[in-house]
FIBA-48926 format. One record per residue (C-alpha): x, y, z. Coordinates in steps of 0.02 Angstrom, whole numbers, plus 32768, in hexadecimal, padded with zeros to 4 digits. Example, Ala and Ser with C-alpha at 12.3 -4.5 7.8 and 13.67 -1.06 7.14 Angstrom:
# FIBA-48926
82677F1F8186;82AC7FCB8165;
# end
This chain:
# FIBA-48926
A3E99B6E26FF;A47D9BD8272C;A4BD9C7F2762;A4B49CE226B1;A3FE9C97268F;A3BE9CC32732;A40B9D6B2751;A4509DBE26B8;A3D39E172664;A3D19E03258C;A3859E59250A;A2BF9E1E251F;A2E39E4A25DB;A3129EF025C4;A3559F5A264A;A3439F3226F7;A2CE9FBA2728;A2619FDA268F;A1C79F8026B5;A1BE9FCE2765;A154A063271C;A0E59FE926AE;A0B79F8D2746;A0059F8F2791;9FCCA0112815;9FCA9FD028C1;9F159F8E28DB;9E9E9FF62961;9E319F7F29A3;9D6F9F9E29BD;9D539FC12A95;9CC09F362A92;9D329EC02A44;9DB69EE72ABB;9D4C9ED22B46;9CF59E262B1C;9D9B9DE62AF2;9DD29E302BA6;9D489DEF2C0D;9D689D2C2BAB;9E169D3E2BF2;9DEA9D5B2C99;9D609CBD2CAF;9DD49C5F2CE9;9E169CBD2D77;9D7E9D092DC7;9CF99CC92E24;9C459CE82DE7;9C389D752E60;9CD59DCF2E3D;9CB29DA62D7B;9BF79DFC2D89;9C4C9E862DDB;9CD29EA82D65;9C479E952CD9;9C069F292D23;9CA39F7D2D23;9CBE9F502C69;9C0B9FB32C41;9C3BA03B2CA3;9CD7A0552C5C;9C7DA0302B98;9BEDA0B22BC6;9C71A1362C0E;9D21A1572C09;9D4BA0DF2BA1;9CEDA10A2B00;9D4FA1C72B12;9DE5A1682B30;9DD2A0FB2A82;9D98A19B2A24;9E64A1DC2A61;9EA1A13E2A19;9E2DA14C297B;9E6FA1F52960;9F2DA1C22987;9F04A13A291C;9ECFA1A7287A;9F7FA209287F;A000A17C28AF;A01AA0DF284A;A042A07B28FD;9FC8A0DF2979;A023A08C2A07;A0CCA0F829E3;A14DA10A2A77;A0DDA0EB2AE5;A11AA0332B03;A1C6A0752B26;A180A1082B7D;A11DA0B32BFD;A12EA0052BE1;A1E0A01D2C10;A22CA0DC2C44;A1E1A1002CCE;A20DA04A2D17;A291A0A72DA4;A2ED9FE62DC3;A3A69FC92D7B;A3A49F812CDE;A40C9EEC2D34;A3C19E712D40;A31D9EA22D49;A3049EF42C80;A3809EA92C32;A3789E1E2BB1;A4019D9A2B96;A41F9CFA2B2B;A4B29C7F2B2B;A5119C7D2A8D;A5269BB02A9E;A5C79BC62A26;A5DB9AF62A53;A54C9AC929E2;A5B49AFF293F;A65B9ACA2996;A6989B4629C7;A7289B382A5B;A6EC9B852AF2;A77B9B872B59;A80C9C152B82;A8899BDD2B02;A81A9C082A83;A7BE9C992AC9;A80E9D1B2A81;A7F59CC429CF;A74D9CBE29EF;A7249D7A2A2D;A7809DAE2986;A7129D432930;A6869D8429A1;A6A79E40296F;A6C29E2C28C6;A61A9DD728A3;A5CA9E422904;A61B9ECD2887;A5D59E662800;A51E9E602840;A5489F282861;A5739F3C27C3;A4D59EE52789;A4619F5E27CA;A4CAA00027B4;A4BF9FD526FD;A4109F9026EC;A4549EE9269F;A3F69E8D2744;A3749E1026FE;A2CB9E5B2747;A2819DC827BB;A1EE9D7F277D;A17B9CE52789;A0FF9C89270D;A17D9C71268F;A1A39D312680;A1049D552666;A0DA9DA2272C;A1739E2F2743;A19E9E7E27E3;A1D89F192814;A28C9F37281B;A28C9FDE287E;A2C49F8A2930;A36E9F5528D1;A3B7A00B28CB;A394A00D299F;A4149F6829A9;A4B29FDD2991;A4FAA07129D3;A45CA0942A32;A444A0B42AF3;A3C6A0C92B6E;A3E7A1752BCC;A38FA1722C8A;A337A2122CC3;A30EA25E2D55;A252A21A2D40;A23EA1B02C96;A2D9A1732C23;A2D9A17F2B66;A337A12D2AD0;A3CBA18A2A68;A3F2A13929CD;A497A15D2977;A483A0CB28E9;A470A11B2852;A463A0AB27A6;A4C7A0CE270A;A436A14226CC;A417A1A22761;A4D2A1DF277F;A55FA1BE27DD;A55FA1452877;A5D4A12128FB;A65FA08F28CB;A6BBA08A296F;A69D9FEE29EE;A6979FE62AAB;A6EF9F6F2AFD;A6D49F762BCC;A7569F092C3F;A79D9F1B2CDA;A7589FBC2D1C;A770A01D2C79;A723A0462BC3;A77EA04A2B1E;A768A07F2A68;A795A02929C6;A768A0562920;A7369FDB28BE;A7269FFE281D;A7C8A02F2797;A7DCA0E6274A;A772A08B2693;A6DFA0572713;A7019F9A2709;A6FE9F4627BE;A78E9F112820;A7BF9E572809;A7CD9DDE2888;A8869DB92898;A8849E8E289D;A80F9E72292F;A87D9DEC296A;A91C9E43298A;A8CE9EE129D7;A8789E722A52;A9219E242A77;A96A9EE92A86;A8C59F0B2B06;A8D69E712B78;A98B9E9F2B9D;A9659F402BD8;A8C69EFA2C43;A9379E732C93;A9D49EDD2CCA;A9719F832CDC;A9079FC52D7D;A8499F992D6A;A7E4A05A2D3D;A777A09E2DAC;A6E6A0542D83;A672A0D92D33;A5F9A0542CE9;A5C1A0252DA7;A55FA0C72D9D;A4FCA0822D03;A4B69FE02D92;A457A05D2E04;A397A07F2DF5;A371A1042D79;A363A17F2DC6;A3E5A1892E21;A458A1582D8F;A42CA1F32D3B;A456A2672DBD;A500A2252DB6;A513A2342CFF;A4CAA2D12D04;A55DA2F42D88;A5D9A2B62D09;A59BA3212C86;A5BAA3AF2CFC;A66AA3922D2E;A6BBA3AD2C93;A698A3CC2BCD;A6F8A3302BC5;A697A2C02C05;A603A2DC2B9F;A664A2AD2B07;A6A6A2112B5B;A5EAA1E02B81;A5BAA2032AD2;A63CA18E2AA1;A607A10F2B18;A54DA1182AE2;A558A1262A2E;A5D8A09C29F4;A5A0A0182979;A5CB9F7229DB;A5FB9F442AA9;A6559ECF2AE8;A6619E9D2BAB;A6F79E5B2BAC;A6B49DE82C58;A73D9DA72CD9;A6DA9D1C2D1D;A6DB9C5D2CBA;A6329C112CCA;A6339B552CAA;A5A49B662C3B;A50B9BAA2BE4;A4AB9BB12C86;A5349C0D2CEE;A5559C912C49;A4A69CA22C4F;A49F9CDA2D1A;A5359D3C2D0E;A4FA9D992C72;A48E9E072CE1;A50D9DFD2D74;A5D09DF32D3E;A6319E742D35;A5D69F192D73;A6639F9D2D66;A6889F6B2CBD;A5E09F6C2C6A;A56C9FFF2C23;A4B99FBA2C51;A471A03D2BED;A4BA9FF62B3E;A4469FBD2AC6;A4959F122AA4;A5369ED12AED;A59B9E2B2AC9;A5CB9DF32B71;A6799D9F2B64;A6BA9D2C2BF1;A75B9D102C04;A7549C4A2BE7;A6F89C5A2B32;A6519C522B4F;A5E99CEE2B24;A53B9D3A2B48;A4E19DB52AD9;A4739E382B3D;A3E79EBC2B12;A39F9F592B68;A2F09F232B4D;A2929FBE2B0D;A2FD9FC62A7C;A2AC9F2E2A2A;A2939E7E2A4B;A2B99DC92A6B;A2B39D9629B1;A32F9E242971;A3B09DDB29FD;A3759D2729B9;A3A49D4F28FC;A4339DA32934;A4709CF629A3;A43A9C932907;A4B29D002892;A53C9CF028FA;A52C9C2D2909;A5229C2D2844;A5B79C862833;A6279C2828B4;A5EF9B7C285B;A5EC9BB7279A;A6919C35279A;A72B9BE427AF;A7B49C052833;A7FA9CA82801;A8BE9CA727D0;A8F49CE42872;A9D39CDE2831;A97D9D9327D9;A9739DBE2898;AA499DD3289E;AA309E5F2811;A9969EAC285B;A9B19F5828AE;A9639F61295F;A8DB9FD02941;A8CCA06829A6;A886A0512A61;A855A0E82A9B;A813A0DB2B6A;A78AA13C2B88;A79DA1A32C40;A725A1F62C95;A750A2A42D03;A715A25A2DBD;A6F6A2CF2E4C;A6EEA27E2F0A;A633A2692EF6;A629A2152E5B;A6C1A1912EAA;A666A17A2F46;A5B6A1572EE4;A62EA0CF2E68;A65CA0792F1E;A593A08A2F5D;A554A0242ECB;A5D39FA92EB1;A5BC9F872F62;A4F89F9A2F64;A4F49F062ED7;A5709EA32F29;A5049E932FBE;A46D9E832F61;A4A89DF32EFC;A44D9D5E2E8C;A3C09DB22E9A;A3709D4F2E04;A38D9C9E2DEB;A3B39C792D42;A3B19BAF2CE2;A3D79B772C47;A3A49AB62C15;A3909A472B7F;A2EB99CF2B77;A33999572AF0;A2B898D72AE4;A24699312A69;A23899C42A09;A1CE9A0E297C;A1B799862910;A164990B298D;A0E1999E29B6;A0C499C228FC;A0B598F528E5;A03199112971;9FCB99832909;A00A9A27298C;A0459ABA298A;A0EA9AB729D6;A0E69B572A2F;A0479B352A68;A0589A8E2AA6;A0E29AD82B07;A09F9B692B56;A0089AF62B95;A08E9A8A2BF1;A0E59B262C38;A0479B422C8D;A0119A862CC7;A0C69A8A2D0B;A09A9B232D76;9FFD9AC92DAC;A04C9A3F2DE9;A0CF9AA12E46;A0549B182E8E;9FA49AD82E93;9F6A9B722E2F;9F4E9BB42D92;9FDD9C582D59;9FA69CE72CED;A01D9CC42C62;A06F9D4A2BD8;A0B69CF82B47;A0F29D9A2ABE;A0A59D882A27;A0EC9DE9298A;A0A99E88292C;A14C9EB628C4;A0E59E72282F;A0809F3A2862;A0CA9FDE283C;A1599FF428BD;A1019F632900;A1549F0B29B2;A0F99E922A28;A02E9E622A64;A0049DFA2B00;9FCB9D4E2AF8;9F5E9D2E2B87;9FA09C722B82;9F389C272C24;9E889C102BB1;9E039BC42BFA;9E2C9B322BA3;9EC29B2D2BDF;9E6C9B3C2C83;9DF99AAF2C68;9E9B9A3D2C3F;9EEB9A6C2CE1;9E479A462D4B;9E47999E2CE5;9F0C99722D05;9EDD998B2DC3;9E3C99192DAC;9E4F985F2DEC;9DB498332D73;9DF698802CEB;9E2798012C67;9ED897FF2BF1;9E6698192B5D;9E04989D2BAD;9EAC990E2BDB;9EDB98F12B45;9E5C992D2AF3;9E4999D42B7B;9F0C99DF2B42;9EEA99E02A96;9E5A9A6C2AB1;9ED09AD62B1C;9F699AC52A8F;9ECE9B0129F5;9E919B7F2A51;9F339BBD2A92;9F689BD329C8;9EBD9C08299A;9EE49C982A23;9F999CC229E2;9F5E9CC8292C;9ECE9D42295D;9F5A9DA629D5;9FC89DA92928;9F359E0428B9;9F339E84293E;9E969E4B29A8;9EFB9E472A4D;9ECF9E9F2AFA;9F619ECA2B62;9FA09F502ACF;9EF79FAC2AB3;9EE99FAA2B76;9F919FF12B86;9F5DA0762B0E;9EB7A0A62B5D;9F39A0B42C06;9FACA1222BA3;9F38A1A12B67;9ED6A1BA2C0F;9F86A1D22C4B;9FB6A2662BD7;9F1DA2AB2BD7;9F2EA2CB2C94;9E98A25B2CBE;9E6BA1EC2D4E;9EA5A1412D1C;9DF3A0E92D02;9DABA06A2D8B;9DBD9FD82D12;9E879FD12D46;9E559FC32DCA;9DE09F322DE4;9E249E992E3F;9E259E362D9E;9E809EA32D47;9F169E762DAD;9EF29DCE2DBE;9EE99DB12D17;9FA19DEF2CE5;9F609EAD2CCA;9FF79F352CFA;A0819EC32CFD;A0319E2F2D5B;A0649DA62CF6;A0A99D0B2D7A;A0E79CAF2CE2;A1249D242C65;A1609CBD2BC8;A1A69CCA2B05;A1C79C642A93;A2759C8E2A3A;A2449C2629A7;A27E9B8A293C;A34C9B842970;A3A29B602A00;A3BC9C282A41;A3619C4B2ACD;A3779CCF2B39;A32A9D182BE2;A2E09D9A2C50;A2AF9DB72CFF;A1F69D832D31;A17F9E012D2B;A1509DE82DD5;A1A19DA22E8F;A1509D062E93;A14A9CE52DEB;A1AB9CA62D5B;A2049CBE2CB5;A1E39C3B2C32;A2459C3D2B91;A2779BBB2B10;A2969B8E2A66;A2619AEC2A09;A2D59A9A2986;A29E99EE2933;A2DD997329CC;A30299F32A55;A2A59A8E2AD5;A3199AFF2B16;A2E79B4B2BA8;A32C9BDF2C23;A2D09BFB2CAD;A2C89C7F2D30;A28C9CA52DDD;A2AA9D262E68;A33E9CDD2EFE;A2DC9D262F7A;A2279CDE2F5D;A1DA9C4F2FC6;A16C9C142F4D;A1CB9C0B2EA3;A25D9B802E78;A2A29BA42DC9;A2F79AE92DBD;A26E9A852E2B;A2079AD62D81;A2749AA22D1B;A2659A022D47;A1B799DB2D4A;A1C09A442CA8;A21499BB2C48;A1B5991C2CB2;A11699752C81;A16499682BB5;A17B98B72BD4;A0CB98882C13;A06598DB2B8C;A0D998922B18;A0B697E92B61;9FF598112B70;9FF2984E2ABD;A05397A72A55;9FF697352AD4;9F5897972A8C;9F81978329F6;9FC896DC29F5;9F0F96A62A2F;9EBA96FF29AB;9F1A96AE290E;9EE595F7296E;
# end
């Protein structure tokens, strides 16, 4: 395995996005199938009272409004091949009125140390070159349609490629009332697309082009010396005046400023088409975090006045060598910023150091700064913000940790699935912290559907619910947890396999939400129902969990609610990696007390498990 055979796409693969039309409509799920696999979900979390009541509700809903709802989606259905269309972005996330940081953002250390890779200052600027110009290549990749399509069975299961165009040169613009996505990223077939970079430091934005007058990509010992020329004038210049602050502040304030920048001067709206539309972005970050777990906090704090929030994706370079990669969530997901992590590791391990003596004959390419027009207003709402986050600080609490005991391979030996087996533990180790069971979201993925993105997994089951109420049982017996564990991890992947054909809930619910809300209707009783909440329903989730997949990149978002948690990992042969994160400010939640009775909870069923099955070969 290597970096050509995973991501370069050859003949028999054709071009990167030419089986997106071929795929499969998004499947519209029958309502009484939705609704039985609802009301399972919610057994465990109701009593029989509140379960008989909001069995009543279900009817009601059935026999009524939602049967004219279903015939929308029906219809919707019969003209678009994924019925759900913007509305994820749309509602899901738009009219969200937060900052972006930290609360929408997603982030994942680039761990540079597992291919060996010096993380320290001497070498940083080596590394950002090398940093940029991969980046270029991956670029490069999916301008020309020479990416390897991501698929799964041996090829034979292909998933859409349409979220890779929404990784570059693509920003999310905040209105007065709901924000929306412009996409500059155009592929070799479609036209021309923007080949200038972003690189934010110190207070102030600049633009590089980065590819040569015959279209070939800068190199790295080109990037090299530039980045020399550009860290001169940031260490014996002024710092800017910090324009990206503005980008920090809830949405809808932030667009009343940019709409005020737009207004000040022709000028300006160039400059923030420049800003929005360039192919790559660097935050060129002051601080020097000791590790992966302080990147990973200051990824979604850092350096405010140097950072567009609103960017797509954004490589966030520290000044000590160790980088972050971040995404603007409703432009795709987790596993794009995964394959995009994994292609960068490839490339630092397989391509050899670059020749940097070509650096002495490289010309500096040109900087250009890009300034914005300020009036006293726009100044005085830069100072507001930076000041407003400063006093708000750590808001979210963010770890990073390595359970090295045991990875993938012991769980397979076990006869489990690993990411199964793992999300049951994520919610024993809840249990145990809180003497309660969490609704739990773990994503599971559609991109194998028409512009396909992500379903729910309702993860707490009630067998998972039974295993808890055993674990907490003094009569229970090893054998018999064992065997409640092994029912919770079958039924968990019985679930996500079912989720994966399109038989979810949360996404049809979503849509039955959606088209009462266009339709100017009154949003139906059954969102309302205690349950619904309780359950997860509207953003409820207390643990709210992905899997990144089968490497060591993992990334990180907030948790979906105050008391809750974020879960996320990724499960290698011998090794879990785990970031975790919880809100500063909540009494309840303690993202490293979970961390550690995360991993002591591996070790027991581990122990519980070979003892098990030590007995049973006797």
């Amino acid at each position: 395995m290597d970096r050509t055979s995973l991501f370069v796409a050859d003949k028999e693969d054709g071009d990167t996005f030419s089986f997106d039309q071929a795929l499969p409509s998004l499947p519209l799920p029958k309502l009484r199938d939705t609704m039985e696999r609802y009301y399972t979900s919610l057994l465990p979390f109701g009593t029989p009272e509140e379960l008989a009541k909001t069995r009543t509700v279900i009817e009601e809903f059935e026999k009524g409004v939602g049967g004219q709802l279903q015939a929308m989606l029906e219809k919707r259905a019969g003209n678009m091949k994924n019925w759900l269309g913007s509305w994820w972005e749309d509602y899901g996330y738009h009219l969200l009125r937060m900052p972006l940081l930290p609360y929408q953002i997603m982030a994942m250390p680039c761990q540079l140390n597992l291919v060996g890779i010096p993380q320290s200052s001497d070498y940083m600027l080596k590394s950002l070159a090398r940093q940029i110009y991969h980046s270029l290549e991956f670029w490069d990749l999916t301008r020309k349609g020479t990416m390897k399509p991501l698929s799964s069975n041996g090829g034979k299961i292909k998933y859409s490629s349409e979220l890779c165009k929404f990784f570059y040169s693509t920003s999310r613009v905040p209105g007065l009332e709901q924000d929306h996505i412009e996409k500059h990223f155009l592929t070799k077939s479609e036209g021309t697309t923007p080949t200038h970079m972003l690189i934010g430091a110190k207070g102030r934005q600049f633009a590089i082009n980065c590819v040569h007058e015959d279209d070939t990509i800068l190199t790295a010992a080109e990037i090299l010396v530039t980045l020399q020329r550009l860290r001169s004038i940031l260490d014996y210049e002024p710092e800017g005046d910090g324009v990206s602050a503005l980008t920090h502040d809830d949405r809808t304030t932030w667009a009343q400023n940019r709409n005020r920048l737009m207004e000040i001067s022709e000028a300006n709206k160039e400059t923030l088409r420049l800003v929005e539309s360039s192919c790559i972005v660097i935050c060129w970050d002051e601080h020097t975090p000791a590790d992966s777990e302080e990147s990973s906090q200051l990824s979604i704090y850092g350096d405010y006045h140097s950072r567009w929030a609103d960017r797509s994706s954004c490589i966030v370079a520290f000044k000590n060598g160790h980088y972050v990669y971040t995404g603007e969530h409703s432009c795709y997901d987790g596993t794009l910023s995964a394959s995009f992590a994994t292609f960068m590791q490839f490339s630092f391990f397989e391509v050899p150091e670059p020749d940097w003596s070509e650096a002495e004959q490289s010309q500096v390419k040109e900087i250009k700064e890009l300034k914005f027009q300020l009036d006293d207003t726009v100044k005085s709402e830069i100072k507001r913000v930076l000041k407003e986050v400063d006093e708000r600080g750590i808001d979210v609490t963010v770890t990073f940790t390595v359970f090295e005991d045991y990875g993938k391979e012991f769980m397979k030996d076990m006869k489990l699935h690993p990411d199964s087996f793992v999300q049951v533990l994520l919610q024993w180790t809840y249990y145990q912290m809180h003497q309660e069971i969490a609704p739990t979201y773990e994503t599971a993925l559609m991109r194998h559907f028409y512009n396909g993105r992500t379903e729910t997994l309702r993860s707490c089951t009630s067998a998972v619910f039974e295993f808890l109420k055993a674990s907490s049982s003094e009569a229970t017996t090893d054998a018999q947890l064992i065997k409640a564990f092994r029912a919770a991890v079958n039924e968990h992947r019985h679930l996500m396999d079912e989720a994966r054909k399109g038989h979810g809930i949360d996404r049809h619910l979503f849509g039955l939400w959606c088209a009462a809300y266009e339709n100017k209707m009154d949003i139906p009783a059954l969102y309302d129902d205690p349950l619904y909440a309780k359950s997860g329903g509207g953003g409820n989730f207390v643990l709210s969990t992905s899997t990144l997949g089968f490497t060591a990149n993992v990334g990180f978002v907030a948790p979906m609610t105050f008391d809750g948690y974020g879960v996320f990992y990724a499960i290698t042969s011998d090794a879990i990696y785990i970031n975790t994160t919880a809100y500063r400010d909540s009494i309840k939640t303690s993202a490293r007390k979970y961390n550690i009775i995360f991993k002591e909870s591996f070790r027991r069923i581990r122990s519980l498990l070979e003892q098990l099955k030590t007995e049973s070969n006797l």
